[in-house]
C-alpha positions as CSV (number, residue, x, y, z in Angstrom):
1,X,-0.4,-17.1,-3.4
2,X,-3.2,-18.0,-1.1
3,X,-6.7,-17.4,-2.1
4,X,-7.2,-17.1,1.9
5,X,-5.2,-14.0,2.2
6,X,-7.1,-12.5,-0.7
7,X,-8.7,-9.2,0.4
8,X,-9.2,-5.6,-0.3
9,X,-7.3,-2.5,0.0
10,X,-8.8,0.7,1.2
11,X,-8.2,3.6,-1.8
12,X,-11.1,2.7,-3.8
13,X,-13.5,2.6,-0.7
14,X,-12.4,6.2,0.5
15,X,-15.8,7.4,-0.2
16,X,-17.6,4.9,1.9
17,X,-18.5,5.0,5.7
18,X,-16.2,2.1,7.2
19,X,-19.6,-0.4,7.8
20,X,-20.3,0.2,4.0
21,X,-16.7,-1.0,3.1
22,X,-17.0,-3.9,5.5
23,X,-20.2,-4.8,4.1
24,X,-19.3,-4.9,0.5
25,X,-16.1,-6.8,1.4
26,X,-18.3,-9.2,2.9
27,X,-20.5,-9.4,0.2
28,X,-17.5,-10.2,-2.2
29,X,-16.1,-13.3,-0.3
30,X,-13.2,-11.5,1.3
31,X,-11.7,-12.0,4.7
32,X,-9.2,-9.2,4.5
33,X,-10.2,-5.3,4.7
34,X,-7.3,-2.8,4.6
35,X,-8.0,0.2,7.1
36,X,-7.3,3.7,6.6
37,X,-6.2,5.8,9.5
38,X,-6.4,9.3,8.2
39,X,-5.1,9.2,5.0
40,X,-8.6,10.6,3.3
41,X,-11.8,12.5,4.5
42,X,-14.0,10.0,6.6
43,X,-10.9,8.1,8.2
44,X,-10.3,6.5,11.2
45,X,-8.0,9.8,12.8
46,X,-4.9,9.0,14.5
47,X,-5.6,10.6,17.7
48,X,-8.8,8.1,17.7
49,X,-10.1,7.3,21.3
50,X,-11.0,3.9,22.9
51,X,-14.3,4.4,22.3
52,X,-13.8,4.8,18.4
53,X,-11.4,1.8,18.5
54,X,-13.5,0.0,20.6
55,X,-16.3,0.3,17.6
56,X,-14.1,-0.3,14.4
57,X,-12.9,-3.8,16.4
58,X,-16.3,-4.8,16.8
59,X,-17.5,-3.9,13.2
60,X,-14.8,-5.9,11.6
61,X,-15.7,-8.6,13.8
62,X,-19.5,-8.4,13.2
63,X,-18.7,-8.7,9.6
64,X,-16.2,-11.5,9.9
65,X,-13.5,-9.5,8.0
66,X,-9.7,-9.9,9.4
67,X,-8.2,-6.6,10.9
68,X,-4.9,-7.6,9.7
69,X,-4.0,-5.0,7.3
70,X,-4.4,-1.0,7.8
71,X,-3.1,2.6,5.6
72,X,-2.1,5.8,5.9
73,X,-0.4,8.6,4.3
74,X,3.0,10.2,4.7
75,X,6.3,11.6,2.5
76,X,9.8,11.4,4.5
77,X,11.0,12.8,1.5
78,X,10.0,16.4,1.8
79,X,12.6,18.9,1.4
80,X,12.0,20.6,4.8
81,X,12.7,18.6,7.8
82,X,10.1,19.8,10.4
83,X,7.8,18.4,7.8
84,X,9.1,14.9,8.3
85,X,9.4,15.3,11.5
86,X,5.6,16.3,11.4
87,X,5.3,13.1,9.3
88,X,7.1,10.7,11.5
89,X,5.4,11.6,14.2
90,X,2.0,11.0,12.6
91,X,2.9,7.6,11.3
92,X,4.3,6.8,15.3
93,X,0.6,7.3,16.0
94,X,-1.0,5.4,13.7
95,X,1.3,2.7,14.5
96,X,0.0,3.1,18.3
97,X,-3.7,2.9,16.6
98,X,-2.3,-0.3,14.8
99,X,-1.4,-2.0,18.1
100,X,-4.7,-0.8,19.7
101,X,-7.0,-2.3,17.3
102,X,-4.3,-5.7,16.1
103,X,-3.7,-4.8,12.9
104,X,-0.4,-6.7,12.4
105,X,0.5,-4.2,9.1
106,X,0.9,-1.1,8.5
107,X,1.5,0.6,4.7
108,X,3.1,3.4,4.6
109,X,5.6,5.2,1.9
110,X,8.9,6.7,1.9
111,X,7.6,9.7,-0.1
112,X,6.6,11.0,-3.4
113,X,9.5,13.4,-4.5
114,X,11.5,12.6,-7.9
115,X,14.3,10.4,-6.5
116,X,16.4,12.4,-8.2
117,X,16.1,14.7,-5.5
118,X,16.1,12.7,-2.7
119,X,20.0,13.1,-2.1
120,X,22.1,14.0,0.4
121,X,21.2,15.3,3.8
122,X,17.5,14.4,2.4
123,X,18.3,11.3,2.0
124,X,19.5,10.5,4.8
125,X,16.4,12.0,6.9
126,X,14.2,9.8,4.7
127,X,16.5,6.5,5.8
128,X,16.3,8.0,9.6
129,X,13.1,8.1,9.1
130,X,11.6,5.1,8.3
131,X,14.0,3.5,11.0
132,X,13.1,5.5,13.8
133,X,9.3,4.5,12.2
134,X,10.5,0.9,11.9
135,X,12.1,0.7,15.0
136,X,8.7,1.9,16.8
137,X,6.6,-0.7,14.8
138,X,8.3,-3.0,15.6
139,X,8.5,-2.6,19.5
140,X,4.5,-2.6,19.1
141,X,4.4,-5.9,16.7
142,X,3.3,-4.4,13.8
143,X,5.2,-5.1,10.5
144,X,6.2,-1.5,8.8
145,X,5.5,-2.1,5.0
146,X,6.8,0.7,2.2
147,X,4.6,0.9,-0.7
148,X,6.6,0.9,-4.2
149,X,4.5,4.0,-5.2
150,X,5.5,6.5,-7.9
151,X,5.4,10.1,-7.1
152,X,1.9,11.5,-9.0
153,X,0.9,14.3,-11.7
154,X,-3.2,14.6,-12.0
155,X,-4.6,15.8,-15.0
156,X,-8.2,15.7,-15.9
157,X,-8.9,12.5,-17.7
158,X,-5.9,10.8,-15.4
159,X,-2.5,10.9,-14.0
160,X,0.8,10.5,-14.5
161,X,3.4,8.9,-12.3
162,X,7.6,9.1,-12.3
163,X,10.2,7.5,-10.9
164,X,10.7,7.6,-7.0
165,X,13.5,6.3,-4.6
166,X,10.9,2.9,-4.4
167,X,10.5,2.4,-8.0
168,X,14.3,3.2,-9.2
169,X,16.1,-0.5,-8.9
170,X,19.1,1.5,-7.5
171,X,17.6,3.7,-5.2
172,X,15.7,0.5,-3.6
173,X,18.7,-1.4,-3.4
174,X,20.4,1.3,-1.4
175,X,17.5,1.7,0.8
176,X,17.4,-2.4,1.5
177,X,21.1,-1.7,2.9
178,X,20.3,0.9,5.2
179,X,16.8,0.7,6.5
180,X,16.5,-1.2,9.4
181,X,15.8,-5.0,8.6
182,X,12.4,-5.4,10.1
183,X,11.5,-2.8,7.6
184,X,9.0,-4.8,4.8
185,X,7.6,-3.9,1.2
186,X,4.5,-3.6,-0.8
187,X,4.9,-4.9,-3.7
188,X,2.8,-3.1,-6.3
189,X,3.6,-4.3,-10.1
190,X,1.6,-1.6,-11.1
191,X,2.7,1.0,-9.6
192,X,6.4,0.3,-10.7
193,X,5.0,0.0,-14.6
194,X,3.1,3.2,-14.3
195,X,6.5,5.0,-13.2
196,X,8.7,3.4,-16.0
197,X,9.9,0.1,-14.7
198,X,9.8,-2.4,-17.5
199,X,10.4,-5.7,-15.5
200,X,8.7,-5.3,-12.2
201,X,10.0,-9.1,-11.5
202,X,13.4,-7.5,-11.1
203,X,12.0,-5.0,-8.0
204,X,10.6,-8.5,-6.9
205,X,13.8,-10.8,-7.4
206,X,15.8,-7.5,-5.2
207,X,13.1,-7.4,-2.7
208,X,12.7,-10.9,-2.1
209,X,12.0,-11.9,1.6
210,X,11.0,-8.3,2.4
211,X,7.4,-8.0,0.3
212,X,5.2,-8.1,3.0
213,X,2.2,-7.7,0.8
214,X,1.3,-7.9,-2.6
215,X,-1.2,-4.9,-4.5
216,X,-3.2,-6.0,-7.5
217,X,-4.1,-3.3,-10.0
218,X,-3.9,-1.8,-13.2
219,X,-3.7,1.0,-15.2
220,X,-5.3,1.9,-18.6
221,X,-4.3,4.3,-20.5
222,X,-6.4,7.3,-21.8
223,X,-6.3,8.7,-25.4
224,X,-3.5,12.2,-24.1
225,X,-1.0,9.2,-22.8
226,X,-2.2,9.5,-18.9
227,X,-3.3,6.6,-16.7
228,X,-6.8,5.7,-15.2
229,X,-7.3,2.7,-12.8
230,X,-8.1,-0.6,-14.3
231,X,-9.0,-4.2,-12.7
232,X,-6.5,-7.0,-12.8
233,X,-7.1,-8.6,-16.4
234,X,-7.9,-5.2,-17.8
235,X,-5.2,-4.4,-19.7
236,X,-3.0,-7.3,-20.6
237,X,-0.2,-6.3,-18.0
238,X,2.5,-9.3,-17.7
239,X,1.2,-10.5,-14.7
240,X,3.0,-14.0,-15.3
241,X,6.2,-11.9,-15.3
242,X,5.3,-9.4,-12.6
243,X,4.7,-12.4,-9.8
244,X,7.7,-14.7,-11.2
245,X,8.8,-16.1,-7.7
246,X,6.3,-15.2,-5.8
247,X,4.3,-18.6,-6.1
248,X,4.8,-19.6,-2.6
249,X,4.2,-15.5,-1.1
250,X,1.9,-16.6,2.0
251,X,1.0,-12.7,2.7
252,X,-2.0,-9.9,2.1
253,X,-2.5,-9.9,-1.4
254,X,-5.2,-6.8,-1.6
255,X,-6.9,-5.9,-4.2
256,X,-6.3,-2.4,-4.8
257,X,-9.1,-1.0,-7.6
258,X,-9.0,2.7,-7.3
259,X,-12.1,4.2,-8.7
260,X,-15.0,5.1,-6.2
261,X,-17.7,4.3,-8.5
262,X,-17.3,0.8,-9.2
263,X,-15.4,-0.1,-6.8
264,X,-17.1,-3.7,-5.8
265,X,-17.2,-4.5,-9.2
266,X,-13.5,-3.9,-10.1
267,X,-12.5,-6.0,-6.8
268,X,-14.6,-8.8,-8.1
269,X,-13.0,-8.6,-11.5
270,X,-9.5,-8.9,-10.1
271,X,-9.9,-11.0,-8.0
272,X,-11.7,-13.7,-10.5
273,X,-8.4,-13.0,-12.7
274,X,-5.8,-13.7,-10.3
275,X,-7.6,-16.8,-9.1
276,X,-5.2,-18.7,-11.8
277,X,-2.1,-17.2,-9.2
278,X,-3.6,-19.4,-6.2
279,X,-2.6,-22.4,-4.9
């Protein structure tokens, strides 16, 4: 991995005003700042003028961090389809916000139902979908990339996550055979142990060629069995085993710390750790 596309991704800083994120990214080194396009409260909003574009361009740019990478938040795997209709449609605009501003990726997901229940005629509105999303990325020259993201139970001292069609190894593989090819992949090892994958190299060996970025997290776990955010190097994950082959991956590799408070801190930590993954 390159230590040059090292940056940070936008959950943690959900709490921040965007020229607070950029100026702690900048204080931490970084070159990369992932931007979230209305995904939480404070957000760039999809419908955003030229004006507001106009002034998150020139903030990255006065801070010297890359506008390469940007979020935002949707489920195609609802059970009623004008709601992913209502999400396609949002994701086509922040895709338009993504061309605006040259942010050359976008994360997105393919939802957060069990994937047990992604079947059928559901199913196959998920996979049209993300290629009538992929398909509109890609006419605007942003790479479309599909978080592998666990569907999420919140209890009070954590969560919980379970198995979704882009943690399940079977589910993935079908989706890799019917989403359109310019469709990419985040890669989150995390993630995928969180919601019961014991070899996350296995979702990286299937992926391959299609990660188009890389996550760096963990997850502790509190004394009831849930989950709580963690730096890389927190909690002895296999991180040896969950990057096995991706040596040479020349993307984004953000780091993804999720807890407000810390924040800075956290990003520093994994970052320091993973240092040993860089050419």
């Amino acid at each position: 991995m390159r230590r040059s596309m090292f940056g940070t991704a936008s959950w943690g800083f959900r709490e921040m005003e965007l020229e607070g994120q950029l100026s702690c990214v900048c204080r931490l080194g970084f070159e990369i700042h992932e931007l979230d396009i209305e995904n939480a409260p404070g957000d760039l909003p999809a419908d955003a003028d030229a004006e507001q574009l106009r002034e998150v361009r020139e903030l990255y740019e006065s801070y010297g961090i890359r506008l390469l990478c940007a979020a935002t938040g949707n489920d195609f795997t609802l059970a009623e389809e004008s709601q992913v209709r209502k999400s396609v449609e949002k994701v086509k605009k922040v895709i338009t916000v993504c061309e605006k501003t040259g942010a050359e990726y976008l994360r997105i997901f393919a939802g957060f139902s069990p994937y047990g229940e992604v079947t059928g005629a559901r199913w196959k509105r998920m996979v049209a979908a993300l290629n009538e999303a992929a398909q509109y990325a890609k006419e605007r020259g942003v790479v479309l990339c599909v978080e592998t993201h666990g569907g999420v139970l919140e209890y009070p001292d954590g969560v919980e996550h379970f198995a979704s069609v882009t943690t399940e190894h079977e589910c993935l593989k079908r989706l890799l055979a019917e989403v359109d090819g310019s469709l990419r992949f985040v890669y989150d090892p995390a993630n995928l142990y969180a919601a019961g994958v014991k070899e996350p190299e296995k979702i990286a060996a299937l992926l391959q060629e299609r990660i188009g970025c890389i996550h760096c997290k963990e997850f502790a776990v509190t004394p009831l069995g849930h989950l709580r955010p963690a730096a890389c190097g927190d909690t002895g994950m296999d991180w040896d085993a969950a990057l096995k082959g991706l040596e040479e991956f020349a993307g984004p590799v953000l780091m993804e710390y999720e807890r407000t408070e810390d924040v800075a801190e956290g990003c520093a930590r994994s970052a320091a750790f993973l240092g040993k993954y860089t050419e």
